[in-house]
N, C-alpha and C positions, 0 to 999 in steps of 0.2 A: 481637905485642909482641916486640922485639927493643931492642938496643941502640941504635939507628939510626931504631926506630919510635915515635912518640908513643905513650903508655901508650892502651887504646880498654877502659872501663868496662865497654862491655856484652860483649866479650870475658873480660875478666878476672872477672865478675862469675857467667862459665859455669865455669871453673875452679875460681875458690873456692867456689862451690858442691858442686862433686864434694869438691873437698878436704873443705871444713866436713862435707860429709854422712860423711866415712869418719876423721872426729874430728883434725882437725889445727887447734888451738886457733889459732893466727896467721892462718888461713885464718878461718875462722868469726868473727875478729874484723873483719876485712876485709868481708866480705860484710853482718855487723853493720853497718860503717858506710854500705858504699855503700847498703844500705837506707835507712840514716837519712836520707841526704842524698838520693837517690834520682839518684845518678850510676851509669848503666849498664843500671838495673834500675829498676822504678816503686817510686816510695818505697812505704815500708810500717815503720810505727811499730810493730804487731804483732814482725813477721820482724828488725825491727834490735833489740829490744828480749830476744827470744829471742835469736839471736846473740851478743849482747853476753853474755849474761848466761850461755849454755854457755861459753863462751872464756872467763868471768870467773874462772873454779874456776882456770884456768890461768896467766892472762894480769890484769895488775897494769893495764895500761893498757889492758885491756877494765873493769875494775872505775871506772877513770876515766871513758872512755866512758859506760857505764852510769849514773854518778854525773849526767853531764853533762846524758845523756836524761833523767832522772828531776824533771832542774832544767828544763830546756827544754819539756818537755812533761806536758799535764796528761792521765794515764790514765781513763779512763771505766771502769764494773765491769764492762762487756762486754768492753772491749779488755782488761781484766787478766784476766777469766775465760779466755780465745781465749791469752792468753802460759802461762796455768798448763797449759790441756791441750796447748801442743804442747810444752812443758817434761817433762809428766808421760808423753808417748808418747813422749819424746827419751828420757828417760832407762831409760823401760822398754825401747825398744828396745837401747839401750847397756846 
C-alpha cells in the first residue's frame, strides 16, 4: 500500500491484526470491519463483533459500528457464548 498503490484488503488486514493484537484501538476497529464485510479476510460475525466491541471502550465510531451489527445481524447463543469467551481471554490477557 502506498500513495500510488490501490489500498489490497488482505494486506491491510495482516497489519491491523498485529496492530489490534498489541491494543491500538483504530486498528482493532479496522479489522472489526473488514471482518464484517469480509474484505481481505473471510467474514466472520464472531471476530468483527469482538473487534468492534474491544475498539468500542475507545472508539465512538466502533460503538456505532457495533450498534450497526447488532441491528444487521441476528446472534445465535452459541455465537454470543464464542464473543464472551474471546472477550473474557482478551481481556484477561490485557
Amino acid at each position: 500500500m502506498g500513495l500510488n498503490n490501490p489500498p489490497r484488503p488482505s494486506e491491510a488486514s495482516i497489519w491491523y491484526g498485529k496492530a489490534a493484537e498489541a491494543g491500538l484501538p483504530q486498528a482493532q476497529h479496522n479489522l472489526g470491519l473488514l471482518r464484517a464485510e469480509g474484505r481481505g479476510v473471510r467474514k466472520d460475525i464472531i471476530l468483527a463483533y469482538f473487534w468492534l466491541k474491544v475498539s468500542s471502550q475507545k472508539l465512538i465510531s466502533s460503538r456505532k459500528a457495533l450498534n450497526n451489527l447488532h441491528k444487521s445481524q441476528k446472534f445465535s447463543k452459541d455465537q454470543i457464548r464464542k464473543i464472551n469467551q474471546l472477550l473474557r481471554a482478551y481481556y484477561y490477557k490485557n
